[in-house]
FIVEX-448918 format. One line per 10 residues: number of its first residue (from 1); for each residue x negated, y negated, z negated of N, C-alpha, C, O. Coordinates in Angstrom, 2 decimals. Layout:
N
NUM> X:Y:Z:X:Y:Z:X:Y:Z:X:Y:Z; ...
END
This chain:
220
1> 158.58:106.32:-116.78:158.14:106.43:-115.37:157.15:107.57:-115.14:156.71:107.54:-113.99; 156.71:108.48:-115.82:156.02:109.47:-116.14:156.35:110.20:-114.94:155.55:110.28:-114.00; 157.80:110.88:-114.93:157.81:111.69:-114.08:157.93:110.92:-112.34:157.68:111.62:-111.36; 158.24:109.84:-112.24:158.15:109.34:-110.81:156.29:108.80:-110.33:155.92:108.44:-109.22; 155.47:108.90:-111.56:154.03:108.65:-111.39:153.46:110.06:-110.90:152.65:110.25:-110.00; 153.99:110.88:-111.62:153.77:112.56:-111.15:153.83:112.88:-109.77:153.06:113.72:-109.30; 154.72:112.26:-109.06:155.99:112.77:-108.05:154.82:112.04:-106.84:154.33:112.69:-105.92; 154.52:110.55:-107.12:153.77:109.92:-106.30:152.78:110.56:-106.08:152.51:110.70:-104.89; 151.69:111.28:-107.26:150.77:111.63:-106.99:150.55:113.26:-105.94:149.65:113.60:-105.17; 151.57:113.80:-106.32:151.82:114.94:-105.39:152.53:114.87:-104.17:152.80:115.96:-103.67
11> 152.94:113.81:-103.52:153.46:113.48:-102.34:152.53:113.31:-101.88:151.43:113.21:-102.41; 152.98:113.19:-100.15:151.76:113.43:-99.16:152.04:112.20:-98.72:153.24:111.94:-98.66; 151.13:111.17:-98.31:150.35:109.76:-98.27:151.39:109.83:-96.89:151.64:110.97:-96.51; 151.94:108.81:-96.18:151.92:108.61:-94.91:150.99:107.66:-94.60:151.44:106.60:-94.16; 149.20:107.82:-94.78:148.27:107.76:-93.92:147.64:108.72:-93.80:146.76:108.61:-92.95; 147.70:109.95:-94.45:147.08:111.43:-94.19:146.82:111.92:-92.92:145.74:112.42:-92.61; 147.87:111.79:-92.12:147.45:111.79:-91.03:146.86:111.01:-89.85:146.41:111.48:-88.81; 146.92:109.90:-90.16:146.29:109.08:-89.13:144.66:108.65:-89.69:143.79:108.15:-88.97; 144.47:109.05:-91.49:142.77:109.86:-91.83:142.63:110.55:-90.87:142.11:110.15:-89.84; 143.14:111.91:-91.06:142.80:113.08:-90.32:142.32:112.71:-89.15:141.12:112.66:-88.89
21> 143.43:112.36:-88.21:142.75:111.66:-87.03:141.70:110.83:-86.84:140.68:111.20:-86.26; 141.79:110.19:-87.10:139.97:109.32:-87.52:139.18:109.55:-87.60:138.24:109.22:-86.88; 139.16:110.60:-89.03:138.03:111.61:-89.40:137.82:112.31:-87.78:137.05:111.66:-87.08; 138.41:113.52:-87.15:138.04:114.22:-86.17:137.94:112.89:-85.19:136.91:113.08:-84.54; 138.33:112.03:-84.91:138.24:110.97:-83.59:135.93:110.73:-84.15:134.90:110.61:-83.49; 136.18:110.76:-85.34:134.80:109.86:-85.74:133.29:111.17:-85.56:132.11:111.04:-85.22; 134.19:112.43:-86.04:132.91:113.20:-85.68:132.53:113.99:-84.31:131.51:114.63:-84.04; 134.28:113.62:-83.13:134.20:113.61:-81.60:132.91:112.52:-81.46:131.86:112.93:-80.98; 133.01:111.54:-81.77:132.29:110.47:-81.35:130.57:110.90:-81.92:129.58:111.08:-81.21; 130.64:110.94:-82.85:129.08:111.27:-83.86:128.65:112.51:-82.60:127.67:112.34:-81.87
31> 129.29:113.36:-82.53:129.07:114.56:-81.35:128.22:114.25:-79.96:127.20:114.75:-79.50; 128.99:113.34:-79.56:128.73:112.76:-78.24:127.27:112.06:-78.22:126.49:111.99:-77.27; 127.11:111.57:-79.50:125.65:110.24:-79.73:124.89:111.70:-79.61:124.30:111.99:-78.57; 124.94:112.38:-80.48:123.99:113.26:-80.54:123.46:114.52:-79.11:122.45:115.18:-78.87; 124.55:114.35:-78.58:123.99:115.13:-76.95:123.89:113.98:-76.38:123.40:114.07:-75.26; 124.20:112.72:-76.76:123.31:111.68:-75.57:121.99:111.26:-76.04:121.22:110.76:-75.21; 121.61:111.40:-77.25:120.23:112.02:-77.77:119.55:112.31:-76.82:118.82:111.69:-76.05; 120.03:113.82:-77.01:119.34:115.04:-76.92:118.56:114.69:-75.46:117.36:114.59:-75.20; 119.77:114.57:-74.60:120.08:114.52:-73.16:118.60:113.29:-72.51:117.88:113.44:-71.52; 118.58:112.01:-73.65:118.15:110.81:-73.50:116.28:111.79:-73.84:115.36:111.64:-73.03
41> 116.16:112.54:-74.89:114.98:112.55:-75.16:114.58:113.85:-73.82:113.51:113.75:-73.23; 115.19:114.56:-73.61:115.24:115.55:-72.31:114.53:114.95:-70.97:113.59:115.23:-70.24; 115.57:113.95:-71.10:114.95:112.80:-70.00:113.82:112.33:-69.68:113.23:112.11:-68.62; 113.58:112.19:-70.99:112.03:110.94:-71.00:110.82:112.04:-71.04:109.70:111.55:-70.92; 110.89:113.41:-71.18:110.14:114.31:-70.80:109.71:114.92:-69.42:108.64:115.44:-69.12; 110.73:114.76:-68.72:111.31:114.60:-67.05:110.31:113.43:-66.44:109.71:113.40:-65.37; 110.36:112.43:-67.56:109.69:111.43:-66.64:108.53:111.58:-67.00:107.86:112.11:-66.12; 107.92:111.34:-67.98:106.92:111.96:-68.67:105.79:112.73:-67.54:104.72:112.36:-67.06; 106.71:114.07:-67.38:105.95:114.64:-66.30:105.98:114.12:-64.56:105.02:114.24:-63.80; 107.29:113.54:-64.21:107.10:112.71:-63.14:105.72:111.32:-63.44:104.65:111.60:-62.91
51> 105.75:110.43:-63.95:104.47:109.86:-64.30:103.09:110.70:-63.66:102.41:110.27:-62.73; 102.83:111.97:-64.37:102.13:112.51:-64.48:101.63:113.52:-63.07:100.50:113.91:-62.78; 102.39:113.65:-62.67:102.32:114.05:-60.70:101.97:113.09:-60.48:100.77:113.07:-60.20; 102.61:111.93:-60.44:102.52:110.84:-59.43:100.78:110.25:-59.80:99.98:110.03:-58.89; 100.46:110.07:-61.13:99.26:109.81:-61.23:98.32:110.53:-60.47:97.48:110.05:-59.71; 98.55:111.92:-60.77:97.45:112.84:-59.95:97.71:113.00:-58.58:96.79:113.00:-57.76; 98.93:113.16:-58.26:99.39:113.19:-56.58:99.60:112.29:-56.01:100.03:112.68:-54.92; 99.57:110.85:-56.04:100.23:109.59:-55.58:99.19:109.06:-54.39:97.97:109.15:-54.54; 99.67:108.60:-53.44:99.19:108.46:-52.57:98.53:107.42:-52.39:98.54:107.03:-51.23; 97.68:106.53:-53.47:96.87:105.69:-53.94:98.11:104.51:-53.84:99.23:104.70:-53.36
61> 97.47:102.95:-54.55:97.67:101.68:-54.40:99.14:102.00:-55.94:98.88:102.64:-56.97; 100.01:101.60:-55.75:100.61:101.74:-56.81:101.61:103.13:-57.22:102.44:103.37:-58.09; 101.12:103.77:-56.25:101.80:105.10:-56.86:100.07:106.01:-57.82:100.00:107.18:-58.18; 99.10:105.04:-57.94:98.61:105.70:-58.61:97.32:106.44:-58.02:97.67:106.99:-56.97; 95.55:106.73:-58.35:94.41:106.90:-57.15:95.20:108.30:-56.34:95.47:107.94:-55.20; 95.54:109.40:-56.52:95.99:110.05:-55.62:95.05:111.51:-55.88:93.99:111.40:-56.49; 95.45:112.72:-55.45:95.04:113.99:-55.31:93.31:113.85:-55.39:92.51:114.49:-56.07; 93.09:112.78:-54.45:91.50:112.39:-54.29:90.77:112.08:-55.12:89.65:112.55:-55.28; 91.41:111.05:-55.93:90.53:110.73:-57.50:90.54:112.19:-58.13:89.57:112.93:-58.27; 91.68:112.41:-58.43:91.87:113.48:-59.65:90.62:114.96:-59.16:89.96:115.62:-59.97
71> 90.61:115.10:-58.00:89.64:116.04:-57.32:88.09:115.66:-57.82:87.29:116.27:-58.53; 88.03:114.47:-57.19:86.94:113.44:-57.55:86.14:113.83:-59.11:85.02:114.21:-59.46; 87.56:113.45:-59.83:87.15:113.40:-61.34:86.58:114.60:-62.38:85.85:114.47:-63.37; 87.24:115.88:-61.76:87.01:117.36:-61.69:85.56:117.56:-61.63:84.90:117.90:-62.61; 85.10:117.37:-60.60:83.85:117.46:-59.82:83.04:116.48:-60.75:82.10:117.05:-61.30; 83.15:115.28:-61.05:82.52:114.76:-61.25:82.26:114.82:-62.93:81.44:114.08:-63.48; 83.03:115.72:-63.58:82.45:115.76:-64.54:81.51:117.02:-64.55:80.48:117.11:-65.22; 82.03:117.98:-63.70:80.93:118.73:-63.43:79.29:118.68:-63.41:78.43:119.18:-64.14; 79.24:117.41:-61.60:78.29:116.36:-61.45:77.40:116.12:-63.00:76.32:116.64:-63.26; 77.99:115.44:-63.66:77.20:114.72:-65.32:76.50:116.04:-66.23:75.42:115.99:-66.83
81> 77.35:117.13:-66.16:76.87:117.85:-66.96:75.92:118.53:-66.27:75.44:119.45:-66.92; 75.38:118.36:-64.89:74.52:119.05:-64.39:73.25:117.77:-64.32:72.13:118.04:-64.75; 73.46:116.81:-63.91:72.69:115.45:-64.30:71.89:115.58:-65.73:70.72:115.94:-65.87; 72.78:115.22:-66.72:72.46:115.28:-67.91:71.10:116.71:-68.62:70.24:116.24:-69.36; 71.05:117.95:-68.40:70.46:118.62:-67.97:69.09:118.29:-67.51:68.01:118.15:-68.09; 69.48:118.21:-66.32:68.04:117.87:-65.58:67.34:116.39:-65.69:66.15:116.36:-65.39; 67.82:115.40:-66.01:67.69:114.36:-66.20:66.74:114.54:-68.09:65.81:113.83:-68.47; 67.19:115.33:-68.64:66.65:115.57:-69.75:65.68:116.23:-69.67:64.79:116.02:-70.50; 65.55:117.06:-68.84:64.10:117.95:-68.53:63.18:117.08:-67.73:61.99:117.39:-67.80; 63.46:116.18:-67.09:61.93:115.73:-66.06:62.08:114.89:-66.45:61.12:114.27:-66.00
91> 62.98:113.73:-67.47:62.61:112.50:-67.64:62.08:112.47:-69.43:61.29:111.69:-69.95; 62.56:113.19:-69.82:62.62:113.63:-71.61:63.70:112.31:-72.45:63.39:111.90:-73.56; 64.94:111.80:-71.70:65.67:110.79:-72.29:65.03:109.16:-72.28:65.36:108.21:-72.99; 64.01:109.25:-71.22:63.50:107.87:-70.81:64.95:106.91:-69.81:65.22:105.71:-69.86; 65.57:107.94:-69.07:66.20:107.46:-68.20:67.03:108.59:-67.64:66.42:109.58:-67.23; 68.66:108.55:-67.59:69.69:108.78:-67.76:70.38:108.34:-66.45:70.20:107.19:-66.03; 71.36:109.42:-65.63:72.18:109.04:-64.73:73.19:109.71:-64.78:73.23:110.91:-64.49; 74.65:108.68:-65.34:75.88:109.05:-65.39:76.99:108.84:-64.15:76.85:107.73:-63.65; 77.81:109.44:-63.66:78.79:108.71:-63.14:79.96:108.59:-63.59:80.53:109.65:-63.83; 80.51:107.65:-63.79:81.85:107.18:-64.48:83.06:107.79:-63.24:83.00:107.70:-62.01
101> 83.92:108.31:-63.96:84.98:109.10:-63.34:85.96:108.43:-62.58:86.15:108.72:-61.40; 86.89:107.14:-63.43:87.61:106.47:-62.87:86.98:104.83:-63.12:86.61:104.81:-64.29; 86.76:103.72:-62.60:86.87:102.75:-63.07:88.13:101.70:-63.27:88.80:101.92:-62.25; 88.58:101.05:-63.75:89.62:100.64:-63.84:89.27:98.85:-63.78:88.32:98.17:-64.16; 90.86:98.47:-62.96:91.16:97.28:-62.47:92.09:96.28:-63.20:92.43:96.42:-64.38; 92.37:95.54:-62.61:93.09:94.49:-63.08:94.64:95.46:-63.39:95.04:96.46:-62.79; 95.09:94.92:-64.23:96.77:95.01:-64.16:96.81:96.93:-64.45:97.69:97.71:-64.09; 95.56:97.21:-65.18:95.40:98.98:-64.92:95.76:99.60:-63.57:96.70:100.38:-63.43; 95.15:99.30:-62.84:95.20:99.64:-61.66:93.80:100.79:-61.62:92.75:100.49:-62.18; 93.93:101.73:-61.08:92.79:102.29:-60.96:92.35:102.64:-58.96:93.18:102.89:-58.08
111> 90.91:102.53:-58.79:90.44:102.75:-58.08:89.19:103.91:-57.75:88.39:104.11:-58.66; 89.05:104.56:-56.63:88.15:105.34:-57.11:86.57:104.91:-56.58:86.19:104.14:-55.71; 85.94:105.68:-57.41:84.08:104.66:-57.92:83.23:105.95:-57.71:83.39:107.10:-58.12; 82.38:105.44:-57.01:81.49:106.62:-57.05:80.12:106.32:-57.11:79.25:106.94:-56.49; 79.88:105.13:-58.08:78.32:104.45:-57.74:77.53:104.83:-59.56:78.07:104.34:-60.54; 76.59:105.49:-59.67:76.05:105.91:-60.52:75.55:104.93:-61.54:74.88:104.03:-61.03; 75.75:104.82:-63.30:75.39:104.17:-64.00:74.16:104.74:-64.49:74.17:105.97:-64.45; 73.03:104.20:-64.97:71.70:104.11:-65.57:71.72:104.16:-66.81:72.24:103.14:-67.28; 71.41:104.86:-67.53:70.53:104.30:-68.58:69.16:104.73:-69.15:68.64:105.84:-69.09; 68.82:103.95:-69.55:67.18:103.44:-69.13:66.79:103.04:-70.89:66.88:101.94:-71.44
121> 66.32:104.43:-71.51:65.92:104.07:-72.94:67.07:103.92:-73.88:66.85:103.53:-75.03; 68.76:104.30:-73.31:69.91:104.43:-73.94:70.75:103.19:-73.94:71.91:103.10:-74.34; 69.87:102.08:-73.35:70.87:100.91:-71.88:71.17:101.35:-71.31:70.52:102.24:-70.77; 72.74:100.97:-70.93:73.30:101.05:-69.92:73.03:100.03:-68.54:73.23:98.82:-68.73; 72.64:100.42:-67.31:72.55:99.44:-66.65:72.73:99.93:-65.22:72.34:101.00:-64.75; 73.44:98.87:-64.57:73.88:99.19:-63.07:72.99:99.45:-62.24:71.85:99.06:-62.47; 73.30:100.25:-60.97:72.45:101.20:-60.15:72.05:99.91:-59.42:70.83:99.84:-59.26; 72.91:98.66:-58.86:71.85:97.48:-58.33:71.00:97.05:-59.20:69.88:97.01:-58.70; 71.03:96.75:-60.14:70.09:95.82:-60.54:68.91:97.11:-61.06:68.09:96.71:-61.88; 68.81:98.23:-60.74:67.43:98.84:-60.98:66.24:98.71:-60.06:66.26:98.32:-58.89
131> 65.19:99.12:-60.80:63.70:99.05:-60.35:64.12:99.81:-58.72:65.23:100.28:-58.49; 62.91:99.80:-57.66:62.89:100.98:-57.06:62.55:102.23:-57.83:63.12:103.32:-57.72; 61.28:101.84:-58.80:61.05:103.10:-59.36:62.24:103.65:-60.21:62.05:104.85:-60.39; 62.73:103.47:-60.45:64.33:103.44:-61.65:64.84:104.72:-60.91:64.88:105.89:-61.28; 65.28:103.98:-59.51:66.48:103.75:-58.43:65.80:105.19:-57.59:66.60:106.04:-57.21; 64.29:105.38:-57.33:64.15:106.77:-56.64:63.92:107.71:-57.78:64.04:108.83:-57.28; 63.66:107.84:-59.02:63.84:108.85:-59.83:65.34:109.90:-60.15:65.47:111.12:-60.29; 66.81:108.13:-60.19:67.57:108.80:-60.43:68.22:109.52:-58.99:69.02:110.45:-59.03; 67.75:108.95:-57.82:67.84:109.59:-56.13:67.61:110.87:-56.85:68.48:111.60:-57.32; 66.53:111.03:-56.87:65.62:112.79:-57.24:66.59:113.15:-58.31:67.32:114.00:-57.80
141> 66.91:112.97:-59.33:67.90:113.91:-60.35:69.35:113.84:-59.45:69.90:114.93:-59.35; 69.98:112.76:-58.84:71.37:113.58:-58.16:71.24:114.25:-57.04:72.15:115.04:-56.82; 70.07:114.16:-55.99:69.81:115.11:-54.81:69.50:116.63:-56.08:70.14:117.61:-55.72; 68.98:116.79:-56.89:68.89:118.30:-57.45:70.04:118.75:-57.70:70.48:119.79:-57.20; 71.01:117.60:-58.95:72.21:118.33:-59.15:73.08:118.25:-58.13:73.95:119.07:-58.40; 73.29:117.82:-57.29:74.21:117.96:-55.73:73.32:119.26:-55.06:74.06:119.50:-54.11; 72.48:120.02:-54.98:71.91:120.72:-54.35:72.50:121.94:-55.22:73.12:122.87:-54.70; 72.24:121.82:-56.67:72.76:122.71:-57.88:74.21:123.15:-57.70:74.69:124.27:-57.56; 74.89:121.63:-57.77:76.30:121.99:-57.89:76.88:122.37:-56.28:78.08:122.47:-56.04; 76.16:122.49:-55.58:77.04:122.99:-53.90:76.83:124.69:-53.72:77.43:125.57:-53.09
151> 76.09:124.66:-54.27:75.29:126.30:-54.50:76.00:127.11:-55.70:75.91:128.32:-55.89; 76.64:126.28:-56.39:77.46:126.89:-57.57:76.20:128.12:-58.21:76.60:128.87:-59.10; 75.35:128.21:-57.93:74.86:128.94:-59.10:74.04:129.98:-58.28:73.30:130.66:-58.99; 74.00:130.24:-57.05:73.91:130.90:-56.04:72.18:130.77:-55.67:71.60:130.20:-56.60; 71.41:131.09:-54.72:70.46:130.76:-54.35:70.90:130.23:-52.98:71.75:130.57:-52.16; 69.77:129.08:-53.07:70.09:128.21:-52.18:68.84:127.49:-51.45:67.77:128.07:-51.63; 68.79:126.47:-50.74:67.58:125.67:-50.22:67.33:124.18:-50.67:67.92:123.41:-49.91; 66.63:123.54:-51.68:66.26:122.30:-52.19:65.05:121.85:-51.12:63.85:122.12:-51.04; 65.99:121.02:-50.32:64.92:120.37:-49.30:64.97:118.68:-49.54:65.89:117.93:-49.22; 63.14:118.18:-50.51:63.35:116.82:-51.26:62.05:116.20:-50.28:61.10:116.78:-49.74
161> 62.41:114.87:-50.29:61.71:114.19:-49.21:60.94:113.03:-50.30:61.72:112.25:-50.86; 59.62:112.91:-50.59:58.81:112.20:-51.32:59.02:112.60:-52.54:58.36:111.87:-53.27; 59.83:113.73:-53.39:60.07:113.30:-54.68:59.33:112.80:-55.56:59.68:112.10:-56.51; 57.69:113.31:-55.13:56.96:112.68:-56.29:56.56:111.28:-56.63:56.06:110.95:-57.70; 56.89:110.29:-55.36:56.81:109.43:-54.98:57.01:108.13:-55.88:56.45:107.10:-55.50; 57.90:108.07:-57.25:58.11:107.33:-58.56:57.32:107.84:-59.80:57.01:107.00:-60.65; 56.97:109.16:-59.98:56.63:109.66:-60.38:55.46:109.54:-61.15:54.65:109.23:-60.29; 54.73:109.61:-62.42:53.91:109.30:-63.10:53.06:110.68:-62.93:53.50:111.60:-62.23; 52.07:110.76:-63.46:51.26:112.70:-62.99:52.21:112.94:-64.24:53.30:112.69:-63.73; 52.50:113.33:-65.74:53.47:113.54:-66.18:54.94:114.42:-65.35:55.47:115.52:-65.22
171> 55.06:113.10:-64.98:56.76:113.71:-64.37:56.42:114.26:-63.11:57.42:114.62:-62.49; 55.62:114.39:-62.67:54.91:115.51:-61.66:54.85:116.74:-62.08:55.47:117.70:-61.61; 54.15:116.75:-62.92:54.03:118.50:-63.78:55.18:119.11:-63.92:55.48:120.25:-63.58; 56.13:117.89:-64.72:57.65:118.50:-65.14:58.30:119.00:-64.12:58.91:120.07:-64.20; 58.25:118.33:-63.13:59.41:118.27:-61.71:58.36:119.52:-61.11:59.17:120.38:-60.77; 57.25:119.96:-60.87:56.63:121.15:-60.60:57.61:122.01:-60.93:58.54:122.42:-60.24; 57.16:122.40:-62.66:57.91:123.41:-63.37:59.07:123.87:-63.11:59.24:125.07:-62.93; 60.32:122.75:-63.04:61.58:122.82:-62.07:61.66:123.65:-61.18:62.39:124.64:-61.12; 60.79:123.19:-60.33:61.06:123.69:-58.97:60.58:124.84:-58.78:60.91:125.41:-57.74; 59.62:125.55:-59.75:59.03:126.88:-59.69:59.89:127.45:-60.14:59.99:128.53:-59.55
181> 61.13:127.25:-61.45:62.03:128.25:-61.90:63.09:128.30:-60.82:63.84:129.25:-60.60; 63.03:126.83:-60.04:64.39:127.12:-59.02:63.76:128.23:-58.04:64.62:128.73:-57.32; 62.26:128.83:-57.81:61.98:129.43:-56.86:62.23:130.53:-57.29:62.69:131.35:-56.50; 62.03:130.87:-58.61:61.91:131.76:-59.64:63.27:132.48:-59.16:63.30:133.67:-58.83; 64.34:131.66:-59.17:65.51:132.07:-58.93:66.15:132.39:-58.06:67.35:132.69:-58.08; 65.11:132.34:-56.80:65.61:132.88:-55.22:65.77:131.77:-54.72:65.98:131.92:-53.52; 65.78:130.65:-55.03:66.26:129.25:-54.09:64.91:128.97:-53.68:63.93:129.13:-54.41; 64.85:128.37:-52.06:63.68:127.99:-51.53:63.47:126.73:-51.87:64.49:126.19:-52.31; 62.31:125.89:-51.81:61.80:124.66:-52.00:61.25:124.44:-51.37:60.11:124.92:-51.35; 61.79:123.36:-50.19:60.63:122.44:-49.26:60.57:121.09:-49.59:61.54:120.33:-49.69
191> 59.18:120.76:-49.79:59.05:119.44:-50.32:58.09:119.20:-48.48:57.42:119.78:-47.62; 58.73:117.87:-48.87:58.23:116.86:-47.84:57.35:115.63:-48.36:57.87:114.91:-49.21; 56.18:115.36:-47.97:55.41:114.64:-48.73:54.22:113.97:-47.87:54.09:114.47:-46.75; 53.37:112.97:-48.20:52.35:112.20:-47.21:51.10:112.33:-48.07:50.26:111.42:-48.04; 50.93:113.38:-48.83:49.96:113.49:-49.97:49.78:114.89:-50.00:50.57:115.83:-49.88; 48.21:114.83:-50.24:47.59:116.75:-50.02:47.02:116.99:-51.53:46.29:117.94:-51.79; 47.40:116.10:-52.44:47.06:116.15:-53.62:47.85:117.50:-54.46:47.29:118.09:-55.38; 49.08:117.83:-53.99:49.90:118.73:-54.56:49.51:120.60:-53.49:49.76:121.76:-53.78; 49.17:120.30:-52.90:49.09:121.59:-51.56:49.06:122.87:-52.65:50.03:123.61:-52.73; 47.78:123.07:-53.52:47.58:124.23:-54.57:48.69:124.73:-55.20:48.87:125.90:-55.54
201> 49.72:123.48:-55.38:51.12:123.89:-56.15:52.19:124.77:-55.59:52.94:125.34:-56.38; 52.34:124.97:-54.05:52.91:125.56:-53.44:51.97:127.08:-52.91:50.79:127.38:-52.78; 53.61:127.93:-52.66:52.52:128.43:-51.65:52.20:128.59:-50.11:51.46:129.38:-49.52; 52.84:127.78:-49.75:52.74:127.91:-48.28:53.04:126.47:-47.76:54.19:126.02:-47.67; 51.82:125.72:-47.41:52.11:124.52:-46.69:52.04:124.44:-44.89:51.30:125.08:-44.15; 53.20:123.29:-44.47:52.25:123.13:-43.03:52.13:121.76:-42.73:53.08:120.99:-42.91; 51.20:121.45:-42.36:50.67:120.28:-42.17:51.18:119.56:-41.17:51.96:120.29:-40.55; 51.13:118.47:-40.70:51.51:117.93:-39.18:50.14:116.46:-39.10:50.17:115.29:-39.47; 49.25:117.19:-38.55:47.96:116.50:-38.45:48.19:115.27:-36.87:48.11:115.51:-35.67; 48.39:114.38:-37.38:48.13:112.82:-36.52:46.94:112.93:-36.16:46.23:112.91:-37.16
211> 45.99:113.09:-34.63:44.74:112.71:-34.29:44.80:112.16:-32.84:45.37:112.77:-31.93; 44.23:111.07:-32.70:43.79:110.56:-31.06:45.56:111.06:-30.38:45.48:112.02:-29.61; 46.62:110.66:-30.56:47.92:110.38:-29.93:48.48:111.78:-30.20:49.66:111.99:-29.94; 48.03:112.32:-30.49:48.21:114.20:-30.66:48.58:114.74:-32.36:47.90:114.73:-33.38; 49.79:115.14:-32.12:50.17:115.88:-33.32:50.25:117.48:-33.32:50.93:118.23:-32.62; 49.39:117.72:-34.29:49.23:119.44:-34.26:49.87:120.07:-35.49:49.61:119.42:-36.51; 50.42:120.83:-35.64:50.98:121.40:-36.63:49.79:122.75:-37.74:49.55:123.84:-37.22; 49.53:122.59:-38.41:48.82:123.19:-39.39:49.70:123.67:-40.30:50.48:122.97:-40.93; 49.51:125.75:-40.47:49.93:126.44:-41.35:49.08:127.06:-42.40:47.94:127.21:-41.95; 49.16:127.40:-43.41:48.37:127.56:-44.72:49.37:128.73:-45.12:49.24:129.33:-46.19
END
């Protein structure tokens, strides 16, 4: 049987071709997975960046806080790094005023917050539950950096109403110094005040003298 074992082995299979077919039917198919891949991971980049509009552009509630936060948040890190700063110079790290950018809600929902956190000796603690004295110091450090940051860098007018008013003689001197380099720098300084204890520090005061129903204005 030698030579009919020969004969078998060199004949062509009648399943050769319906392999063949298979084979190409199987790597048509393998083909297709792989551009629906491609196509699938294409996609999720698409959304990816849709997500990512809608967060920043969404017109608040569940499309996300909207153009306004994201503006907000810009600014407001600005805000901190100009805080932080000055808050370090007139207080020396006694007391700290941050504002938190986004706060976040139930179900990650975000809302936008604009109420200033404390800290007080490297506690964190909420802007209600502070002292008055706490509560008008950190007034005086965001009226500077809001005066700072609207002026972008520019000379400008710092017009502060009592600042010294929390103030220890200490953080008097400091908050002086301040305000002499902000003069230093072309920006004017009018302080408003019910105390003639500071007058020498400036140079030009005017008075508004209360006598017998009559208010007179006094220049120096």
């Amino acid at each position: 049987y030698g030579a009919e074992i020969e004969a078998a082995k060199t004949a062509a299979s009648p399943y050769q071709g319906i392999i063949t077919s298979q084979k190409t039917q199987l790597w048509k198919v393998q083909g297709q997975i792989n551009e629906a891949r491609d196509k699938k991971a294409e996609h999720e980049k698409i959304l990816q960046v849709g997500k990512a509009l809608i967060e920043t552009f969404g017109s608040g509630g569940a499309s996300g806080p909207g153009v306004r936060a994201h503006l907000l948040d810009t600014r407001i890190a600005y805000l901190n790094r100009i805080l932080a700063r000055i808050t370090s110079r007139l207080f020396r790290g006694s007391l700290e005023v941050h504002f938190p950018r986004l706060s976040a809600r139930k179900a990650g929902a975000k809302r936008l917050s604009f109420s200033p956190e404390i800290r007080i000796l490297g506690t964190s603690t909420d802007y209600s539950q502070c002292s008055d004295g706490q509560k008008g110091r950190a007034n005086l450090a965001i009226q500077l950096a809001q005066a700072e940051m609207a002026t972008q860098g520019n000379p400008g007018i710092h017009i502060l109403d009592e600042p010294f008013e929390h103030l220890d003689q200490a953080g008097c001197e400091l908050l002086v110094d301040y305000l002499k380099e902000e003069a230093s720098r072309g920006n004017q300084v009018i302080i408003i005040a019910h105390t003639s204890a500071l007058e020498a520090t400036f140079d030009q005061t005017v008075t508004d003298v209360w006598e017998n129903g009559t208010s007179t204005i006094e220049v120096d």
